[in-house]
N, C-alpha and C positions, 0 to 999 in steps of 0.2 A: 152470158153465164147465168143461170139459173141461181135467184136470187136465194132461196133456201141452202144452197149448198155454197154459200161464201162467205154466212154472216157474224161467226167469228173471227176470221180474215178482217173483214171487213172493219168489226169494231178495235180488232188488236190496230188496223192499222192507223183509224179517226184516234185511239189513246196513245200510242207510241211509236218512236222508230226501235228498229234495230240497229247497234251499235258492236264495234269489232275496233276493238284497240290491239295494236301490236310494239312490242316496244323488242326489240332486239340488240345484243352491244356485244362486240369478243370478250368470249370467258375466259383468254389467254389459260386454255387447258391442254392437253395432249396426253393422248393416251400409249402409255409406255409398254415398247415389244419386249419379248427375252432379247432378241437381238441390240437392244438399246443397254441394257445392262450387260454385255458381251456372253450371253449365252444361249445355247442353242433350244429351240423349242420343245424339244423332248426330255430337257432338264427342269422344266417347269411343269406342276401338273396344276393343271387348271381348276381341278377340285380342291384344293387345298390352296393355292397360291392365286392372287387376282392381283397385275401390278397395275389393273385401274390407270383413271386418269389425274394425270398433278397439272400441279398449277405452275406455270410459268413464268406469273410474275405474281407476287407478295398479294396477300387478299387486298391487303388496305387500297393498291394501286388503282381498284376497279369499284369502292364501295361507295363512292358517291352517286358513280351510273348505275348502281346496284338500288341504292336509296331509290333514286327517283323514279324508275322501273316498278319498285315496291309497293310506290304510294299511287303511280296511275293503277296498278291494277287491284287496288286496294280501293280506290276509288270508283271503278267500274263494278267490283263485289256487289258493295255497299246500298250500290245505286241501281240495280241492274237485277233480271232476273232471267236465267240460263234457256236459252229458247231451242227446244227442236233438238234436244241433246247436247244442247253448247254449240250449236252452229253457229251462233254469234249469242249475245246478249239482249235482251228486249229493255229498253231504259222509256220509263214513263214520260210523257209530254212535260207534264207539270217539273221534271228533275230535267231535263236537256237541257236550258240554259246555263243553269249553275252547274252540272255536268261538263258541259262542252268547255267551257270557259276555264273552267280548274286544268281539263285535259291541254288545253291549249298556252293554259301555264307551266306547266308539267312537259310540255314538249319544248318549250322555251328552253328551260333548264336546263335538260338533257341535254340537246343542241348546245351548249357552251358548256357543261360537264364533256360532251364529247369531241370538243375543238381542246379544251383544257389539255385534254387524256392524250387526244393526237399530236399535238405540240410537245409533249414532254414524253411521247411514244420512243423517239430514239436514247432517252438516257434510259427508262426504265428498262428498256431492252439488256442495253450494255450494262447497268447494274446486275440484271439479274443473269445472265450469262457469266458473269465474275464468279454469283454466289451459286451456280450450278457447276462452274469448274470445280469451287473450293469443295460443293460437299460430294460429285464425284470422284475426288480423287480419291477419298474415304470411303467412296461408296462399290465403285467397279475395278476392272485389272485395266481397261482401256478406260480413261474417263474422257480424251480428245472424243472420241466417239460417241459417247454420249452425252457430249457439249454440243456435240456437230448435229446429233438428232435433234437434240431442243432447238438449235438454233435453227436449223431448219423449218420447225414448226412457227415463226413467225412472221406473217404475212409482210410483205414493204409495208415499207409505211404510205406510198402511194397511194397499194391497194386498201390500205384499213377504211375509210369511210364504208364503204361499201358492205361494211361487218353491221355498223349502224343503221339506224331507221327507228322512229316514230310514228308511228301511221296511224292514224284517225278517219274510222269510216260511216257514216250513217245512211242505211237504207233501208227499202220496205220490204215484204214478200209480198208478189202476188199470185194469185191460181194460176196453172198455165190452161192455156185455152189454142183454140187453132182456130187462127186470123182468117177472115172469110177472102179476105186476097189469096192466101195461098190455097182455098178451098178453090175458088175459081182456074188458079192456074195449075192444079192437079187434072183440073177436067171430066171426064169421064171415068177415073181411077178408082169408083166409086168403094171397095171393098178398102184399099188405104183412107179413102175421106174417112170412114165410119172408125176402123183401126183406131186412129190418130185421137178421132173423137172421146171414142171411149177411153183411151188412153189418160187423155187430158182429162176426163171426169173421174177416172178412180183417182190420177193424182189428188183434183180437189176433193174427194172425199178424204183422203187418209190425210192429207194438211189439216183439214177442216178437224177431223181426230183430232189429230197431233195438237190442235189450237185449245179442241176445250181440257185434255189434259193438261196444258198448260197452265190455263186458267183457275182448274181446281190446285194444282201445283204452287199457283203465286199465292192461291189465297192460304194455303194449309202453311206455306213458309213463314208469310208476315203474321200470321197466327201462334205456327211454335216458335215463333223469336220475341213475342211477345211474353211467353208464358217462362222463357228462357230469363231474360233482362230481370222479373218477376222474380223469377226463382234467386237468380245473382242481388237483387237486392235486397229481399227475407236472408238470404248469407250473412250478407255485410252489415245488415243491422243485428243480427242474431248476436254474431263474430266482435264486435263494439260495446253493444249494450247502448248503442246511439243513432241519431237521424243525424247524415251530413248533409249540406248544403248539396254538395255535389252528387249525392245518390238520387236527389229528386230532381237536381238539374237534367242528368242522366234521364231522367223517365219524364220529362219533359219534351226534352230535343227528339226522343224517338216517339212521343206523339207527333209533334209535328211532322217529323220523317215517315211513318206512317202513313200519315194521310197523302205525302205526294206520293208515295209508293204505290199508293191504297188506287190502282186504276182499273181493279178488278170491284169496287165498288163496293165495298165489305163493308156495308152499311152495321150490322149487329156487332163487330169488332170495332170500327168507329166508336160508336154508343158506348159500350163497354170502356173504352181507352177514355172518352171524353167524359165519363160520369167520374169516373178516378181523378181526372184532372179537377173537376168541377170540386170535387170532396174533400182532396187530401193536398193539391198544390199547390192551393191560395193561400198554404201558410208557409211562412219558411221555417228551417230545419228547427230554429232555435225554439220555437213552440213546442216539436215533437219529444226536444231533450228534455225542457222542463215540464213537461207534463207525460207520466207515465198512460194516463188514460186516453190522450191521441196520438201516442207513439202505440197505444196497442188497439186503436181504429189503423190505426196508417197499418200495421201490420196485417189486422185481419181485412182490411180492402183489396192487401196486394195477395196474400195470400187466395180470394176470391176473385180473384183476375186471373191468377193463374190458374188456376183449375177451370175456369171458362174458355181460356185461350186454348186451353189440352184441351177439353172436348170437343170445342171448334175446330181444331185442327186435326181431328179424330174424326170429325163428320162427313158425311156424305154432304158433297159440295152442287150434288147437281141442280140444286134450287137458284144457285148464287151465278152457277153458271150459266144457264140458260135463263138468266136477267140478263147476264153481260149479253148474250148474243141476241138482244133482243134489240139493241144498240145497231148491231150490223143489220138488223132489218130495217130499220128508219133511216137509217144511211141509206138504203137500197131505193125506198119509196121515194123520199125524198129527192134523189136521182133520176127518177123516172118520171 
C-alpha cells in the first residue's frame, strides 16, 4: 500500500480503536389495527386518526433495563467520537480501559436486570392482561378480541432471552488492498488484476478523506464543547451572584477529560484549557465568593476562553490536521 495514501488510517489507528455497543431488551409495545379495536379499516382515516403503538405492560416493569441501556450509551456519547457517519464510534486509546471496564459493568447489570424481568415475565404478563380486559371492556363492543390480540403479542417466555443482548465490540479499519495470492491465482486476467486494483485505491483514497474530516470534526467538537461548558458556567455564576465549589469542580473534570479525548493533538486548546487551570483553579470557590475582584478575573478568564474555543472551532483545521497525519507517516517509516 502506498504509504502517502494510508497515513491518517494509519495514525487514527496507533490512537484509537473503533467501538460499537449494542444494547437491546423487548419494549413489550404493539401496534394496534382497526381490527384490534373491532373496526373495519375504512372507518378509520389515517390522516386524522393514528392508533400508534401501546404498551403492554406498565413502563415501570421495563425502567431498570431502560436505566442501564441509558447509561452504556451515555457512556459511549461521552467517550467516543461518531466515525464515518456513525458507522461505529472511534474511542481514544488513552479512554478504552476505563471505557471498556464501566461497559463491562453495565453489561453485568443488565444481565441480571434481565434474568430479574424474565423470572417475574409470566406474572407481569397475567397482571397486565387483567388490566387490558378491565379497560377494554370500556373501551371496544368486542373486548375478548382485543385481550386475544395483546395476548398474542407476547412472545413465550421460552423465546424472550433472545429479545436481549449486550454486545460489546472493538475493532480497526483498514484500507482494502488486493492480496498478491489472489493476484497470482487470477493469472493472466490481466484487465480484472488492474480493475480490482484500482478499485481498492479509490476505496483508500475516499477513507483516507473520510479520516481527515474526521479529524478536523473531533477537533471543532472538543473545541465547541469547551466554549459551551464556558458559556454554562458565566450562566450559573451570573444567575447566583456566586462561585460554587462545584462549577469549578465541573471545569476541572473536563480538563482532564479533554486531554484523554484530546487524540487529535490540539495542542493550542490544551494551552488555552491548561492556562485557565493554572489561573483560576488553584483557588477554591470560597476565595471567588469573598472577593469580588477574583470572582470578576474568574469571570472575565472564562469569558476569554470562550470566545477562543468559538473561533477555534470556527477555524480552518487543516494545519492541525495534517500534524495528525504526520503520525501515520512515521508509523509507515518506521515499518519499513
Amino acid at each position: 500500500m502506498d504509504p502517502e495514501n494510508s497515513t491518517f488510517l494509519d495514525a487514527l489507528t496507533c490512537r484509537g480503536v473503533l467501538l460499537s455497543v449494542s444494547v437491546r431488551y423487548w419494549r413489550a409495545r404493539r401496534r394496534l389495527n382497526p381490527e384490534d379495536l373491532g373496526l373495519k379499516r375504512d372507518q378509520v382515516n389515517p390522516a386524522l386518526i393514528s392508533l400508534g403503538h401501546k404498551r403492554l405492560l406498565p413502563r415501570e416493569s421495563l425502567e431498570r433495563l431502560a436505566l442501564t441501556a441509558s447509561r452504556a450509551h451515555a457512556v459511549v456519547d461521552e467517550n467516543t467520537f461518531p466515525f464515518l457517519g456513525g458507522v461505529a464510534r472511534y474511542l481514544p486509546n488513552r479512554r478504552l480501559q476505563e471505557v471498556a471496564e464501566t461497559l463491562r459493568g453495565l453489561r453485568g447489570e443488565f444481565e441480571q436486570r434481565q434474568e430479574e424481568f424474565i423470572g417475574r415475565y409470566a406474572v407481569l404478563r397475567d397482571a397486565a392482561l387483567r388490566q387490558w380486559r378491565e379497560a377494554a371492556t370500556a373501551l371496544v363492543d368486542d373486548p375478548e378480541a382485543l385481550v386475544a390480540a395483546v395476548a398474542a403479542a407476547f412472545p413465550p417466555a421460552e423465546a424472550m432471552p433472545r429479545y436481549f443482548g449486550f454486545e460489546i465490540h472493538t475493532f480497526q479499519v483498514t484500507a482494502p488492498d488486493v492480496p498478491q495470492a489472489e493476484l497470482v491465482e487470477l493469472g493472466t486476467r490481466q484487465e480484472l488484476i488492474q480493475a480490482r486494483r484500482e478499485a481498492a485505491a479509490a476505496a483508500r483514497r475516499e477513507i483516507e478523506q473520510s479520516c481527515r474530516a474526521f479529524i478536523a470534526e473531533c477537533a471543532a467538537t472538543l473545541r465547541a464543547e469547551t466554549a459551551t461548558l464556558c458559556g454554562e458556567m458565566l450562566q450559573t455564576i451570573d444567575g447566583t451572584g456566586s462561585v460554587h465549589q462545584r462549577t469549578l469542580n465541573r471545569l476541572l473534570k473536563f480538563i482532564d477529560h479533554f486531554r484523554e479525548l484530546n487524540f487529535v493533538n490540539d495542542t493550542e486548546m490544551d494551552r488555552q484549557l491548561e492556562d485557565v487551570r493554572r489561573q483560576f483553579l488553584q483557588h477554591a470557590a470560597a476565595e471567588y465568593r469573598d472577593s469580588a475582584t477574583a470572582r470578576g478575573a474568574l469571570v472575565g478568564g472564562l469569558t476569554a476562553l470562550r470566545a477562543k474555543a468559538t473561533e477555534l472551532a470556527q477555524a480552518d483545521a487543516r494545519h492541525l490536521v495534517d500534524s495528525f497525519g504526520q503520525m501515520g507517516r512515521r508509523r509507515f517509516t518506521l515499518a519499513a
